[in-house]
C-alpha positions in Angstrom: -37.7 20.2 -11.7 -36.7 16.8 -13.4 -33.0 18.3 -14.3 -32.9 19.8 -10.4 -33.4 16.0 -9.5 -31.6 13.9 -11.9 -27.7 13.5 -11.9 -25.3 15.5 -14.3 -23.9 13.1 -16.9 -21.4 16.0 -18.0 -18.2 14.6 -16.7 -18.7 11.6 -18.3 -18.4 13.5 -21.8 -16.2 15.9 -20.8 -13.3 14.1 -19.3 -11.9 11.1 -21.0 -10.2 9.7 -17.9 -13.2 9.7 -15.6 -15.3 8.0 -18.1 -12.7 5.7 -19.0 -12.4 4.7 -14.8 -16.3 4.8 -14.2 -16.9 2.2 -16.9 -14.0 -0.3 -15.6 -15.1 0.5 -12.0 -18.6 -0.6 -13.0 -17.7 -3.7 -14.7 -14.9 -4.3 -11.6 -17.7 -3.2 -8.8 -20.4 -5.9 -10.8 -17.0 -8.7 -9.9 -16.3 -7.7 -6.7 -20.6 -8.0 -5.5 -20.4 -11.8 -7.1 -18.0 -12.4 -4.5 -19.3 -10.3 -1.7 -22.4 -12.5 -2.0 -20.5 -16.0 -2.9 -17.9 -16.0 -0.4 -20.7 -15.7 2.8 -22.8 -18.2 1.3 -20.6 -20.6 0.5 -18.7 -20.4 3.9 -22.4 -20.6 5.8 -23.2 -24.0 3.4 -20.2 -25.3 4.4 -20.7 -24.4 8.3 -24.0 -23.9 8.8 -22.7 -20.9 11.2 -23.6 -17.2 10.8 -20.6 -16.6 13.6 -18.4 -17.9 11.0 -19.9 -15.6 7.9 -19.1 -13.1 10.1 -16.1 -14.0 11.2 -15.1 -14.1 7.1 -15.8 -10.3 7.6 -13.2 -9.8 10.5 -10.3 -11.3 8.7 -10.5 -8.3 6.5 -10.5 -6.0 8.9 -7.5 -5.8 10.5 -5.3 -5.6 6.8 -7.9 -3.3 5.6 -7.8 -1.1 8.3 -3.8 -0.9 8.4 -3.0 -1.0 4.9 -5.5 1.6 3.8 -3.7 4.0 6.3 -0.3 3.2 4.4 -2.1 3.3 0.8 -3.1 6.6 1.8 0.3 7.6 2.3 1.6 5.6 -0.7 -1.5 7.8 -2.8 -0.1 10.6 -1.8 3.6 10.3 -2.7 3.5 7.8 -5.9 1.8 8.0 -9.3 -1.5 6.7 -8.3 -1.9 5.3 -11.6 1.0 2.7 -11.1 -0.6 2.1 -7.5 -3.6 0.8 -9.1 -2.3 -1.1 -11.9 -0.4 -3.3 -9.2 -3.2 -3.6 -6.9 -5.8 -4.8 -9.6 -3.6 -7.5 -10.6 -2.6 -8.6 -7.4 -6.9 -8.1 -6.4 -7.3 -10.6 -9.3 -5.3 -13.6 -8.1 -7.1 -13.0 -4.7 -10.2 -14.3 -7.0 -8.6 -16.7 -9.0 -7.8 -18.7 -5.8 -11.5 -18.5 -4.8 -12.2 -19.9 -8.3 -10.0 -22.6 -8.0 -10.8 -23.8 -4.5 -14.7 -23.6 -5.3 -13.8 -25.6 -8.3 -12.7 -28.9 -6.7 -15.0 -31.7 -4.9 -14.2 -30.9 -1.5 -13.4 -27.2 -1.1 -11.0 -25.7 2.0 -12.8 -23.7 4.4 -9.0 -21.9 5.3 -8.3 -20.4 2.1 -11.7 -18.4 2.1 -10.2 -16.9 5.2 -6.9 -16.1 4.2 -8.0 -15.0 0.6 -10.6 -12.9 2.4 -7.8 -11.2 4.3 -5.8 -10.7 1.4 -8.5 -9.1 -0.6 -8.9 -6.9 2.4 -5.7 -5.5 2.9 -5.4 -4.7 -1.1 -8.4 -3.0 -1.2 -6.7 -0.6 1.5 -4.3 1.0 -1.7 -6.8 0.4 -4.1 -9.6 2.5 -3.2 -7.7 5.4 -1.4 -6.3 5.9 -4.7 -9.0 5.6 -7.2 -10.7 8.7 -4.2 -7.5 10.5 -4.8 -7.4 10.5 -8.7 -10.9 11.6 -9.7 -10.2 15.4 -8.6 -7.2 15.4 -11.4 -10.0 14.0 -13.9 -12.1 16.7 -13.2 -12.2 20.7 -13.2 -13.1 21.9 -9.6 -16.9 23.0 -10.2 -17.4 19.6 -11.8 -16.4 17.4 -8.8 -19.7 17.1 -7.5 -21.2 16.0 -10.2 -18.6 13.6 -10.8 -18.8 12.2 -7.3 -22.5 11.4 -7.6 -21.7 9.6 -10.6 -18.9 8.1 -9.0 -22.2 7.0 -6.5 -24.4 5.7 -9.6 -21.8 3.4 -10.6 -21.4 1.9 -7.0 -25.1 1.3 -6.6 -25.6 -0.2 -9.8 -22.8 -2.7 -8.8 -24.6 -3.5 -5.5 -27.7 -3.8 -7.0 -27.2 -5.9 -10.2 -23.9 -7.8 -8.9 -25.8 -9.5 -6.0 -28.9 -10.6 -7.3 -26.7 -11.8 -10.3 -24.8 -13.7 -7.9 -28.3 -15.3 -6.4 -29.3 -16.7 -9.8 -25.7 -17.8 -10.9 -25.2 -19.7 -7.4 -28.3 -21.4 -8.0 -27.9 -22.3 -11.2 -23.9 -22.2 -12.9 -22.2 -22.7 -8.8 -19.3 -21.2 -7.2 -16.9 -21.3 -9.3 -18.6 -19.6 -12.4 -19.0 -17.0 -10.1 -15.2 -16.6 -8.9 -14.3 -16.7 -12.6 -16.7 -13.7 -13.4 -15.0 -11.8 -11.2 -11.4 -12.2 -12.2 -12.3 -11.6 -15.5 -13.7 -8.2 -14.3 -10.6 -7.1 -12.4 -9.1 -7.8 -15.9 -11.5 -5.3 -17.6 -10.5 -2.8 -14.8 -6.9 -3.4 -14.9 -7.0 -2.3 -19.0 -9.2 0.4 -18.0 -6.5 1.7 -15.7 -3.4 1.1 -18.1 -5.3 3.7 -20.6 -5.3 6.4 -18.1 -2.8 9.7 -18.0 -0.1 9.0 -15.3 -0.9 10.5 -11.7 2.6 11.7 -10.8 2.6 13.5 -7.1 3.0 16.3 -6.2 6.2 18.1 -6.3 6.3 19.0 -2.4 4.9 15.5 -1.5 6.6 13.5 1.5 7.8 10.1 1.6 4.8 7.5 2.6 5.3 6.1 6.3 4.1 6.3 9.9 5.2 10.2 9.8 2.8 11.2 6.8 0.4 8.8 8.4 0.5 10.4 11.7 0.2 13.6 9.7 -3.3 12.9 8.3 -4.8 11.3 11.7 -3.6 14.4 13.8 -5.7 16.7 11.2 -8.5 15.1 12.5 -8.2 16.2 16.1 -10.7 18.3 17.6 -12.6 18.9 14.0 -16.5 17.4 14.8 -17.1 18.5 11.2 -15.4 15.9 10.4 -15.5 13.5 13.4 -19.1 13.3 13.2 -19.6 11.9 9.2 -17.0 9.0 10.5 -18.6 8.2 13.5 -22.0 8.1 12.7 -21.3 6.0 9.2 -19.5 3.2 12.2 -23.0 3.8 14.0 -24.8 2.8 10.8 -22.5 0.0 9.7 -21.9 -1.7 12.7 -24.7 -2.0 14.2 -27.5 -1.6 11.4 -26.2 -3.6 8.8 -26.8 -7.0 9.4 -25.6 -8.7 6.1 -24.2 -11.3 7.7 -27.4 -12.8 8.4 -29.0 -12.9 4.8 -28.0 -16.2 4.2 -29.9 -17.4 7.3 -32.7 -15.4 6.3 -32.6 -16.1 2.9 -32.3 -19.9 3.5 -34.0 -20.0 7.0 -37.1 -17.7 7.7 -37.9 -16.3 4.0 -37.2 -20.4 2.6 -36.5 -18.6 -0.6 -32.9 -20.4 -1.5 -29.9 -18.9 -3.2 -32.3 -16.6 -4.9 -33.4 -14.7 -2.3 -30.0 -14.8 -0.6 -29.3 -12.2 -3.4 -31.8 -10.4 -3.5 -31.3 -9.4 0.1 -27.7 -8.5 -0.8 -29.0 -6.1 -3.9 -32.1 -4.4 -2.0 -30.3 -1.9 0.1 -28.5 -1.4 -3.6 -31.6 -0.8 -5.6 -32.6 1.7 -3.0 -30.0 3.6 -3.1 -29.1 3.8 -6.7 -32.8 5.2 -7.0 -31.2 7.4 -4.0 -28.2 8.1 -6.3 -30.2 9.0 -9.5 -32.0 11.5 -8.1 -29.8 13.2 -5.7 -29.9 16.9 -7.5 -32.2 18.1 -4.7 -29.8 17.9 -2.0 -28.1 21.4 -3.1 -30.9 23.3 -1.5 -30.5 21.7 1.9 -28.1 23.8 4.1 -28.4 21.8 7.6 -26.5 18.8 6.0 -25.0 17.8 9.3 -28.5 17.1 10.3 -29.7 15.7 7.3 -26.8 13.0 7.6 -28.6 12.5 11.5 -31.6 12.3 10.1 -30.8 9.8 7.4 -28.7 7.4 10.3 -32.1 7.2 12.2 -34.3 6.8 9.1 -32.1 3.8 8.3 -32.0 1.9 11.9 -35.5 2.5 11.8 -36.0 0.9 8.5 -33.4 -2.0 9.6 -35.2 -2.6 12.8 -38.8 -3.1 11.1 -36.8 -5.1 8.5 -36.1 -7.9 11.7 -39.7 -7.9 12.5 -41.7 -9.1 9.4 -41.6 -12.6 7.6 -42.6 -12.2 3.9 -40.2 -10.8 1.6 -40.8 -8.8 -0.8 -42.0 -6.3 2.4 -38.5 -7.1 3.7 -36.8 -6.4 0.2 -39.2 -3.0 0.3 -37.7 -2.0 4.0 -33.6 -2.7 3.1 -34.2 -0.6 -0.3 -35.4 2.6 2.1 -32.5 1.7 4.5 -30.3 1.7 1.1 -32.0 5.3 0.0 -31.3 6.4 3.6 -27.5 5.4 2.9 -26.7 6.8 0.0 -28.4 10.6 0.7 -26.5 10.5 4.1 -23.4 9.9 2.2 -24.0 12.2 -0.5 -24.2 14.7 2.3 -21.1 13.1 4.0 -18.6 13.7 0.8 -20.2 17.0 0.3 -19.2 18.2 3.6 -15.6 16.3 3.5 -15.2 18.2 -0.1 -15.1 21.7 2.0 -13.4 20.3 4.9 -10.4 18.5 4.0 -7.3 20.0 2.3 -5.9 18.7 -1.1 -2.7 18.1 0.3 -3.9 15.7 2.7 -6.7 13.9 -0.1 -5.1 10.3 0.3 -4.4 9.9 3.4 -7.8 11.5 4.5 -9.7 9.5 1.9 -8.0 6.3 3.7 -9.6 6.7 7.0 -12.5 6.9 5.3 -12.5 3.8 2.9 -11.1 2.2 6.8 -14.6 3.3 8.2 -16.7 3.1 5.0 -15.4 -0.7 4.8 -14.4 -1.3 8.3 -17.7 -0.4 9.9 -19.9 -3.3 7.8 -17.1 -6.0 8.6 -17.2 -5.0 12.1 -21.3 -5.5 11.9 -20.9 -8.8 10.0 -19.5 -10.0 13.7 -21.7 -7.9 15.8 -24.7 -9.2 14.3 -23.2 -12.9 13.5 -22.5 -13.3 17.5 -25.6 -11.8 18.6 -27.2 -13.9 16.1 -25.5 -17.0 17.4 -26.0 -16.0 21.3 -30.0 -14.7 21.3 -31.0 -15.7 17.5 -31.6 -14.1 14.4 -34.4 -12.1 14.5 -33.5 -10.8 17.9 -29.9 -9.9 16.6 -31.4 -7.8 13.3 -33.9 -5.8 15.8 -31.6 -4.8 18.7 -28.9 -3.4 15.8 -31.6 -1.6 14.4 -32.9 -0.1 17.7 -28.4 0.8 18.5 -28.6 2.0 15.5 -31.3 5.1 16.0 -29.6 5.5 20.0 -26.4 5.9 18.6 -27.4 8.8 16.2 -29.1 10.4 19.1 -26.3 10.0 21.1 -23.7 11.4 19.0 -26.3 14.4 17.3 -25.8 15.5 21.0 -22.1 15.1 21.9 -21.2 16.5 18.5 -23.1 20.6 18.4 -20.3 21.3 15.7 -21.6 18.7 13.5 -25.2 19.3 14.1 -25.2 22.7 13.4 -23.2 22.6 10.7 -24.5 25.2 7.7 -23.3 24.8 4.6 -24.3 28.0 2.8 -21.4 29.5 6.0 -18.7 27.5 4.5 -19.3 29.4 1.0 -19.8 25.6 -0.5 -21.8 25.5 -4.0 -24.7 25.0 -4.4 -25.0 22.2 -6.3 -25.5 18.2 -5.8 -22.6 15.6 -4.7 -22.2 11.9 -4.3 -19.6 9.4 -2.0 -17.0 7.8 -3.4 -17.0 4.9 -0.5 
């Protein structure tokens, strides 16, 4: 039973380039959470606004959004290897300007916004990329294993990297922090440099708005794979409301930087306990549902989340939303693994870093405006309850989805994870 549950560590022996990129991508992913949690808090100390947190969210949206269209494309047609040894370096003096702005007396509130934007629009070739290079790592019948992994590592970033962040803020300050993380994206840079090239293919097009148009157009009129996009935007957008933990954390739960952080790890601890044990998923064939089913346990944990006032209970509710998040997407890349064509792997994996990263940013202002309008409390409750409505809502426009049987698809039977 335990070895049903428990993830496959295989690849990680096995193939010496996917162990070589899940170890930089777990020192990089500990980096990039130090800033996911410093940036917000330092722009709500210095405003006192959780509009403006989450209006540090919507700066990234627009370059993420377009440029991990065209990173798809570029993925595609170039060595991804060279891709991402230009986009960690240029990711790293993204953070080295945070460092040095959070190290002077009177920091700028501008660069956080431009930096942010930056960040944003680089992460748009980096991540469509690292997707599109683990199935070279990897024989086929050892994919989902590695992609659970590829899940591990993530969580484990989320969890640790934020509440590290919380003690660090409180204790070394924002710059430390900044610092941290550029030496990280230095770790994963190396990493990459010791990889095998990732040439393309020899049939591959040039990147541009053609190949672009190429990948979108495959999505027309396939629920399969309409429905794991739309209903991660459901989640994200209106049940995550991270752009309110520093309010709580400072406000209602009067528990400091500390407990800023912890609010930022506790959907991660969740779902790396989520991640960790995802083995049992192979025996459920319904997986469109499940991923339903998972959207409305995680409103539901989000909504009763807004309602209570001590926090460790709170802490307890956003690690079930977290488990929620990470089985639905283990579900999500299971299905997308049967459903998308290799020759369309980039392009396709960049619409779904643009929702996997675009829905939260779009929530960081959803719940940031609704917090400034009607208040806190009222804004985490009302996404919650969207949140649930949503699902409904699109488990019924979207039969396809809903009924959607894996064992029909001839899929194997065996666990996966999410890459975004």
């Amino acid at each position: 039973m335990g070895r049903r549950l428990l993830v496959d560590l295989g690849p990680l022996r096995r193939s010496r380039d996917f162990g070589i990129l899940f170890s930089g991508q777990l020192v990089s992913t500990l980096g990039t959470q130090l800033t996911v949690v410093a940036v917000p808090y330092q722009v709500y100390r210095m405003t006192h606004s959780s509009l403006d947190v989450g209006l540090i969210s919507l700066t990234q949206l627009g370059p993420l959004l377009l440029f991990s269209l065209i990173g798809g494309s570029v993925a595609d047609s170039h060595d991804r290897r060279r891709v991402l040894m230009v986009t960690e370096l240029l990711m790293a003096t993204t953070s080295t300007g945070l460092a040095i702005n959070g190290s002077v007396t009177r920091p700028a509130l501008w660069p956080l916004f431009a930096l942010s934007a930056a960040s944003g629009g680089l992460a748009g070739f980096d991540r469509p990329a690292f997707n599109a290079s683990i199935p070279r790592m990897l024989p086929t019948g050892e994919l989902a294993a590695g992609y659970a992994l590829w899940q591990v590592q993530l969580q484990v970033g989320i969890l640790v990297g934020p509440a590290l962040a919380g003690v660090l803020l409180s204790g070394a300050g924002l710059a430390t922090v900044y610092w941290i993380d550029v030496a990280t994206f230095v770790v994963s840079f190396a990493t990459v440099v010791a990889l095998r090239p990732q040439p393309p293919l020899e049939d591959a097009g040039r990147p541009g708005l053609r190949s672009v148009a190429e990948g979108l157009r495959y999505l027309k009129g396939r629920q399969l794979i309409q429905g794991i996009y739309l209903l991660d935007i459901d989640a994200m957008v209106f049940g995550m409301p991270r752009a309110l933990f520093p309010a709580l954390g400072l406000g209602l739960f009067h528990g400091g930087a500390r407990a800023v952080g912890f609010l930022y790890a506790a959907p991660g601890a969740g779902a790396l306990v989520g991640a960790l044990t995802t083995g049992w998923v192979s025996a459920v064939r319904r997986q469109g549902t499940a991923v339903i089913v998972c959207v409305i346990a995680w409103g539901a944990a989000i909504t009763v989340f807004g309602l209570v006032d001590v926090l460790w209970i709170a802490l307890l509710l956003l690690a079930l939303a977290g488990w929620a998040d990470v089985v639905s997407a283990v579900f999500r890349n299971t299905i997308l693994q049967t459903a998308i064509p290799d020759a369309l792997r980039g392009r396709l994996s960049a619409v779904q870093i643009a929702v996997v990263q675009g829905g939260p940013r779009l929530g960081d202002l959803e719940s940031g405006g609704v917090a400034q309008a009607l208040g806190v409390r009222f804004s985490v409750v009302s996404g919650g309850i969207a949140c649930v409505v949503g699902a409904v809502l699109l488990a019924v426009a979207l039969p396809g989805f809903r009924a959607h049987d894996a064992s029909a698809t001839g899929e194997p039977h065996h666990s996966a994870g999410a890459v975004g």
